[in-house]
Each structure stands twice: as structure tokens, then as C-alpha cells.
N, CA, C and O atoms as a GROMACS GRO file, in nm:
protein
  320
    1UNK      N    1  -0.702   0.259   1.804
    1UNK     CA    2  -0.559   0.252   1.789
    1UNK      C    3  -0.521   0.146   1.686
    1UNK      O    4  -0.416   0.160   1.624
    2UNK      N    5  -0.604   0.034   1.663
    2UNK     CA    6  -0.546  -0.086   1.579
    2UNK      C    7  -0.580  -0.018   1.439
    2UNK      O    8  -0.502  -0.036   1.346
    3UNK      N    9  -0.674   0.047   1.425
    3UNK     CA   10  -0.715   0.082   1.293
    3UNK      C   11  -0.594   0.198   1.237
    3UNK      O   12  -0.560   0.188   1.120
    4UNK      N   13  -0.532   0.307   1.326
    4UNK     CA   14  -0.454   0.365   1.288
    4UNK      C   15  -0.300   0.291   1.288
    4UNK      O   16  -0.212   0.328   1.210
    5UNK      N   17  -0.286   0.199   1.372
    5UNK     CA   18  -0.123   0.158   1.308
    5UNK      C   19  -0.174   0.057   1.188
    5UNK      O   20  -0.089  -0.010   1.130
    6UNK      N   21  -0.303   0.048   1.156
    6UNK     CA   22  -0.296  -0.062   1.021
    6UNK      C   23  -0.270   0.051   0.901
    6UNK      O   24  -0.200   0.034   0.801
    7UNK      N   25  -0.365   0.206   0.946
    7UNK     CA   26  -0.310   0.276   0.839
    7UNK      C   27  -0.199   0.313   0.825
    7UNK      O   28  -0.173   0.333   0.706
    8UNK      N   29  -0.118   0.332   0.891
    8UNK     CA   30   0.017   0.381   0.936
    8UNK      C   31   0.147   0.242   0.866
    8UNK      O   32   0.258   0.268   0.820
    9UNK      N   33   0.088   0.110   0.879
    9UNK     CA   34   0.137   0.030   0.834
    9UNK      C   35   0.172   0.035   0.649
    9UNK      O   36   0.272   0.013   0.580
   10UNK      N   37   0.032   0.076   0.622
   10UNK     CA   38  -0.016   0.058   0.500
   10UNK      C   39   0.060   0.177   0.403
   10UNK      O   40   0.117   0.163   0.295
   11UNK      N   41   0.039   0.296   0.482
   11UNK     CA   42   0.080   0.404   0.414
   11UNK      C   43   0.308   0.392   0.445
   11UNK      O   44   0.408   0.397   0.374
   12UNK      N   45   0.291   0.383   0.518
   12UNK     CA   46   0.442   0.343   0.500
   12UNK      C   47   0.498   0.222   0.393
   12UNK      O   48   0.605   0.233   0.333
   13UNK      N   49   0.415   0.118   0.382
   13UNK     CA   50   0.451   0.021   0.290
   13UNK      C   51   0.444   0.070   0.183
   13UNK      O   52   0.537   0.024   0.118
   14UNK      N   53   0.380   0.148   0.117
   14UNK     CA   54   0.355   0.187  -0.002
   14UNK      C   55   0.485   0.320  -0.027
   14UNK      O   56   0.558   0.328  -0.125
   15UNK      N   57   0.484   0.402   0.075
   15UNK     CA   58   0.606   0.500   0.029
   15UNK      C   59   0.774   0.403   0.035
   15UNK      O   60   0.864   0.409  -0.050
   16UNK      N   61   0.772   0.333   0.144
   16UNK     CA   62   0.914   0.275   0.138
   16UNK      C   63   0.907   0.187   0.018
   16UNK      O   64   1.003   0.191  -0.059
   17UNK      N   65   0.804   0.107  -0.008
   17UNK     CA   66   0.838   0.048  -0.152
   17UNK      C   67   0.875   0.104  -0.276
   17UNK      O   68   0.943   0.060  -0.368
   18UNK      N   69   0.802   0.238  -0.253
   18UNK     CA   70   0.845   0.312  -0.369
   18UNK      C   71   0.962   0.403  -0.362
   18UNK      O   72   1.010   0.459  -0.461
   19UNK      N   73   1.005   0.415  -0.239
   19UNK     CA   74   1.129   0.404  -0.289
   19UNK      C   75   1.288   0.383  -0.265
   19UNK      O   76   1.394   0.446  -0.274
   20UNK      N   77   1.211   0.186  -0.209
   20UNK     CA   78   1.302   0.106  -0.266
   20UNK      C   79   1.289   0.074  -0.463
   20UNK      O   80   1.369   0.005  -0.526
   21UNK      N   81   1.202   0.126  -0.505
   21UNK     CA   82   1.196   0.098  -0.656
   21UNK      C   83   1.283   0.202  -0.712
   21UNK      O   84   1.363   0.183  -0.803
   22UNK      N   85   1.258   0.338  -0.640
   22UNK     CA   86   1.339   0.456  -0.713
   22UNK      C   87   1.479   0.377  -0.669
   22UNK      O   88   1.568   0.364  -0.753
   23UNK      N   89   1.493   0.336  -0.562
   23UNK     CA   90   1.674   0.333  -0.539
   23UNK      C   91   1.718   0.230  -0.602
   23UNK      O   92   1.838   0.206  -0.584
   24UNK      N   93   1.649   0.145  -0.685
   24UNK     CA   94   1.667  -0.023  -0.804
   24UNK      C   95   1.717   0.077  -0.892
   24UNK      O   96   1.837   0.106  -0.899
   25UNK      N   97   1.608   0.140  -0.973
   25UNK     CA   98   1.618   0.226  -1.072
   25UNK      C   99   1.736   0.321  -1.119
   25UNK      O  100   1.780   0.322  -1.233
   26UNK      N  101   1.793   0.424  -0.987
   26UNK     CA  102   1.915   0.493  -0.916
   26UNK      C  103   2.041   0.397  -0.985
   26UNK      O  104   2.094   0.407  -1.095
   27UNK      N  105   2.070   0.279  -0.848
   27UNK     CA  106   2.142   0.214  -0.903
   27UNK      C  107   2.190   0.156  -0.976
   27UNK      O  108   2.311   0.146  -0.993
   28UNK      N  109   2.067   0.081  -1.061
   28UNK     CA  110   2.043   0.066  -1.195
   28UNK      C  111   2.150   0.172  -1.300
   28UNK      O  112   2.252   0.119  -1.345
   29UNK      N  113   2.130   0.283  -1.327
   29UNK     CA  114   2.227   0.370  -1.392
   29UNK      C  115   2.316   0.398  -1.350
   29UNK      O  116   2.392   0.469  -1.415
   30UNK      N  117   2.345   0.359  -1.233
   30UNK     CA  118   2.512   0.412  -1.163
   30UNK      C  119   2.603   0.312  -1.242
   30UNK      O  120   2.710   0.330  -1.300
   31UNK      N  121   2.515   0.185  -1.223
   31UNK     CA  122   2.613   0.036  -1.220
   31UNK      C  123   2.600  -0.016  -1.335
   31UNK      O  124   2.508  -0.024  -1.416
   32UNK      N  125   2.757  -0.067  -1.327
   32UNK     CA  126   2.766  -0.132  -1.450
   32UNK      C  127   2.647  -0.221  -1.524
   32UNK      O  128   2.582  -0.282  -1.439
   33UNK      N  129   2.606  -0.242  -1.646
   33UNK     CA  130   2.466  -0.327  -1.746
   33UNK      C  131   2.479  -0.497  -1.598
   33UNK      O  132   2.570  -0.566  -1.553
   34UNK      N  133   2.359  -0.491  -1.584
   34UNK     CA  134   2.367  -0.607  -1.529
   34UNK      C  135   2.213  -0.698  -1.600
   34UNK      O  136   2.107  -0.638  -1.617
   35UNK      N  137   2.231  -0.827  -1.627
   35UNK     CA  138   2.126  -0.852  -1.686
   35UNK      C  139   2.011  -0.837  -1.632
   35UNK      O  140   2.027  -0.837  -1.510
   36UNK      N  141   1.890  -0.823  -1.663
   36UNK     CA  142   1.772  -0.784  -1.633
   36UNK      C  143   1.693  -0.947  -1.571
   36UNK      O  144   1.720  -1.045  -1.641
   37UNK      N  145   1.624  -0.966  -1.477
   37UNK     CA  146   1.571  -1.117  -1.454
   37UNK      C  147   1.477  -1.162  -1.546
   37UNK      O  148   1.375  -1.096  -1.564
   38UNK      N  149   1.491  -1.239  -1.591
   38UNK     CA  150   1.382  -1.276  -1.747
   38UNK      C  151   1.273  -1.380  -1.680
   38UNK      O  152   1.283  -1.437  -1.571
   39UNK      N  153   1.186  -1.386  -1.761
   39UNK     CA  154   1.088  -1.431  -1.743
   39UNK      C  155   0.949  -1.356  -1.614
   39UNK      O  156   0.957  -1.255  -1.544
   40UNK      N  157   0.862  -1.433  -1.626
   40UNK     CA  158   0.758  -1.411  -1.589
   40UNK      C  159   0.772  -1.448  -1.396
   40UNK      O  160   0.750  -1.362  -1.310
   41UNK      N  161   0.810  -1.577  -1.370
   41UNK     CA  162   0.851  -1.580  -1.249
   41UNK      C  163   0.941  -1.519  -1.186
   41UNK      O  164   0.925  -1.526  -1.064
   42UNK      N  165   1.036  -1.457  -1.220
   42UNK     CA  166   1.187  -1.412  -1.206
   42UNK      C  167   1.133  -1.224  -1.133
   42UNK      O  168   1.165  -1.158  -1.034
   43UNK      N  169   1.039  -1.201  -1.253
   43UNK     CA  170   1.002  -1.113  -1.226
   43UNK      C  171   0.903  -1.084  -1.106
   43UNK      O  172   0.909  -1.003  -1.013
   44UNK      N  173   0.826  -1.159  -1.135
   44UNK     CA  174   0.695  -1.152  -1.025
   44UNK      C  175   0.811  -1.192  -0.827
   44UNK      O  176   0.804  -1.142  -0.714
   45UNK      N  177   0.892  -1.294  -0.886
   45UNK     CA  178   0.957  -1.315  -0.726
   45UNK      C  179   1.060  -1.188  -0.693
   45UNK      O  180   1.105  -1.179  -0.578
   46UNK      N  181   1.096  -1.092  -0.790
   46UNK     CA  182   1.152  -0.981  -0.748
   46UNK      C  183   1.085  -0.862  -0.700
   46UNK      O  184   1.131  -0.778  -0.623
   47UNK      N  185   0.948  -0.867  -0.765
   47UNK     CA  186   0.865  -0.735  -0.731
   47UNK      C  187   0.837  -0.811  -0.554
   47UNK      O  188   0.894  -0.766  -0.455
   48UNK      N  189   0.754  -0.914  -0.550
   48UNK     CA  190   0.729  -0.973  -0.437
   48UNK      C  191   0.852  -0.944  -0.315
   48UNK      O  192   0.820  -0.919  -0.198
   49UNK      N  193   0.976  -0.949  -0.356
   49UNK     CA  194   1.078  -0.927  -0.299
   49UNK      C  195   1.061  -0.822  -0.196
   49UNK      O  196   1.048  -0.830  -0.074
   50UNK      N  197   1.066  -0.705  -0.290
   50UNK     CA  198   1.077  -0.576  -0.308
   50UNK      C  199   0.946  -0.513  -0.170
   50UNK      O  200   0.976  -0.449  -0.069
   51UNK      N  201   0.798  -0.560  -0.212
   51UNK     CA  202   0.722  -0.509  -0.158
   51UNK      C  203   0.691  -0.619   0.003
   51UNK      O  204   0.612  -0.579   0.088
   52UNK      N  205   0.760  -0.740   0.019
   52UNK     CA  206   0.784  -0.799   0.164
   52UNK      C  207   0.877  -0.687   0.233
   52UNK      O  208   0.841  -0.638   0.340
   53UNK      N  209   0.984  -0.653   0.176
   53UNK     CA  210   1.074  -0.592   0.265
   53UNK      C  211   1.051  -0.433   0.276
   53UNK      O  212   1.120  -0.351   0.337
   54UNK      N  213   0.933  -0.411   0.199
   54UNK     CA  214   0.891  -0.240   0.204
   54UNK      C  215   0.805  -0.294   0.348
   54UNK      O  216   0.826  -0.243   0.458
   55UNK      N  217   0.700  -0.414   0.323
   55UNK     CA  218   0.624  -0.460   0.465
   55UNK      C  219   0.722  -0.432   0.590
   55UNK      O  220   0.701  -0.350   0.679
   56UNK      N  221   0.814  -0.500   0.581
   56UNK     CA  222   0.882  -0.568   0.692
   56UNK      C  223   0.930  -0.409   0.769
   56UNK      O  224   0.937  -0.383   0.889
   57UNK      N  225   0.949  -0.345   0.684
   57UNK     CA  226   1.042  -0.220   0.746
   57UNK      C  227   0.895  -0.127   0.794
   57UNK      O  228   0.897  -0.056   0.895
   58UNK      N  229   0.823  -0.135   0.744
   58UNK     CA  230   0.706  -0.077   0.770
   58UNK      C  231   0.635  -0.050   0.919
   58UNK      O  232   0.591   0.045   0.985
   59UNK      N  233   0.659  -0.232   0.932
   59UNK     CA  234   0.607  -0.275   1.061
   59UNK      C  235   0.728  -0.200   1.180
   59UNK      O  236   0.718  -0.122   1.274
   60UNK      N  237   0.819  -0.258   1.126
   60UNK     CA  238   0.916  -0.235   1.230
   60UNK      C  239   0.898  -0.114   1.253
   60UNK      O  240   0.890  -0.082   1.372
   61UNK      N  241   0.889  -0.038   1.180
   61UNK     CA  242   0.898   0.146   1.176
   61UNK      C  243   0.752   0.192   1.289
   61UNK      O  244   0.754   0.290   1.364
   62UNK      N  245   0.654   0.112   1.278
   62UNK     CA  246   0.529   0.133   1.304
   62UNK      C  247   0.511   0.078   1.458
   62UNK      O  248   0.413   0.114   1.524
   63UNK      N  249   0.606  -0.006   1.509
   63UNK     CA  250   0.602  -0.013   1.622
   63UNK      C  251   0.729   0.020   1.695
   63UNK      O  252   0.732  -0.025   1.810
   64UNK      N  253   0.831   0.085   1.658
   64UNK     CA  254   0.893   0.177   1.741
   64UNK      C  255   0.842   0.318   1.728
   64UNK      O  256   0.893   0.408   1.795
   65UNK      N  257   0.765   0.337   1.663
   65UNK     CA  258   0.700   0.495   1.638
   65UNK      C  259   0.557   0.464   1.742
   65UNK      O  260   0.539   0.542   1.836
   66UNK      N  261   0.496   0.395   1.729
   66UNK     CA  262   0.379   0.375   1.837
   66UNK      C  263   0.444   0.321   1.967
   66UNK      O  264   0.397   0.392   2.056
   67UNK      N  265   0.534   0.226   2.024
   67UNK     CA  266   0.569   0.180   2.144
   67UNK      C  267   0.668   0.312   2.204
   67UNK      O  268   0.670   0.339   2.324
   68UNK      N  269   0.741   0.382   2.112
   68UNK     CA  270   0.788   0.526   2.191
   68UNK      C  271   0.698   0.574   2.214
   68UNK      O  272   0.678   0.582   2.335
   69UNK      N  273   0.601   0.626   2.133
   69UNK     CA  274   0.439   0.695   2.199
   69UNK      C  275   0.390   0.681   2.310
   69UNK      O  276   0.355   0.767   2.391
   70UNK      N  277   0.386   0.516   2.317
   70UNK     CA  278   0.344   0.498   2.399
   70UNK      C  279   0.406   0.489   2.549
   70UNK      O  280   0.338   0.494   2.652
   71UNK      N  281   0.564   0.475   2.540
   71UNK     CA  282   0.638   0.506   2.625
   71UNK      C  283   0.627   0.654   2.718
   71UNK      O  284   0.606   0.690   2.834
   72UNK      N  285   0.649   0.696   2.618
   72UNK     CA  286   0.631   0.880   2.656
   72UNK      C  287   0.527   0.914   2.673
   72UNK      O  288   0.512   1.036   2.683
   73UNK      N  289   0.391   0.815   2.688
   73UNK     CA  290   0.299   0.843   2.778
   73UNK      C  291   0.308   0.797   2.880
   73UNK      O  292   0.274   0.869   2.974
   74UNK      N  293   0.348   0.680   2.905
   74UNK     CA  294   0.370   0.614   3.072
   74UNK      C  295   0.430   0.681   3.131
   74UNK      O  296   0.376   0.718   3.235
   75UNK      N  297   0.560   0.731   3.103
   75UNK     CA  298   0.701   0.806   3.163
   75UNK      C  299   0.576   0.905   3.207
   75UNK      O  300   0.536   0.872   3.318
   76UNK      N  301   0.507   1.010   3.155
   76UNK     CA  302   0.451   1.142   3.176
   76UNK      C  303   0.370   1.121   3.276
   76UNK      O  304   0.327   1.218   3.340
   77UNK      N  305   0.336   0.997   3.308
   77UNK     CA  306   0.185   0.972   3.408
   77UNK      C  307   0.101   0.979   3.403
   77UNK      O  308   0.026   0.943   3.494
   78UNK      N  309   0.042   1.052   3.240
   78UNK     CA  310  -0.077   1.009   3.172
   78UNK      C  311  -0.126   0.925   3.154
   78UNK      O  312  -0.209   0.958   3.069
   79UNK      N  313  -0.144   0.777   3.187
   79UNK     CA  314  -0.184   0.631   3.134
   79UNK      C  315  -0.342   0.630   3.221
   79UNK      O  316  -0.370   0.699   3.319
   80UNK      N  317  -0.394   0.573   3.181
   80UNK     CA  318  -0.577   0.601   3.200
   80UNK      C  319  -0.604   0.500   3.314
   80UNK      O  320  -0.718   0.486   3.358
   0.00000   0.00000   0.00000
């Protein structure tokens, strides 16, 4: 079980990051020119941004999707 919510972790971080990047990008052309973050740090602390909070939602996602699971096995009377 630990090995599958790490994949489950992993593979969610990677799709929600991407696309929280498509929805930068999205908004990006909706909205008015806004300057771009310059430099080398500016940048690196925005991508970093970006892929903590693809984590964060990940997790969260990963344990209400496994703790309902696992709910709706107790409720059933299946538990070992």
C-alpha cells in the first residue's frame, strides 16, 4: 500500500503541475502584459512555487482518495 500511494502521489504531482503551468500560460493571454519575473532566482522560486503546490494538492488528493477507500472498506465489514 505505501508503494502505491507514493505512486499515486507522484503521478498526480506531475499531471496537476502541468496543469497548473497550462492554466499560467491560459491566463497569461487572457490578461492584460504583466511583466515576466527576471532573473535567474525569480525564476527558479516561481517554478519551485508552482511544483510545491502541484505536491501539496497531490497529497491531499491522495489521502482523501485512499482514507475513503479505506473507509468503504470498514463500513462493508471487510477489514482483515
Amino acid at each position: 500500500m505505501m508503494k502505491a500511494s507514493v505512486l499515486i502521489v507522484a503521478v498526480l504531482t506531475v499531471l496537476i503541475a502541468t496543469g497548473l503551468r497550462w492554466r499560467d500560460e491560459r491566463v497569461a493571454q487572457l490578461a492584460p502584459k504583466r511583466p515576466a519575473p527576471r532573473g535567474l532566482i525569480a525564476g527558479l522560486k516561481y517554478k519551485a512555487n508552482r511544483w510545491v503546490t502541484a505536491a501539496t494538492l497531490a497529497v491531499v488528493a491522495t489521502l482523501v482518495i485512499l482514507g475513503g477507500l479505506h473507509w468503504l472498506n470498514v463500513w462493508s465489514g471487510s477489514t482483515p
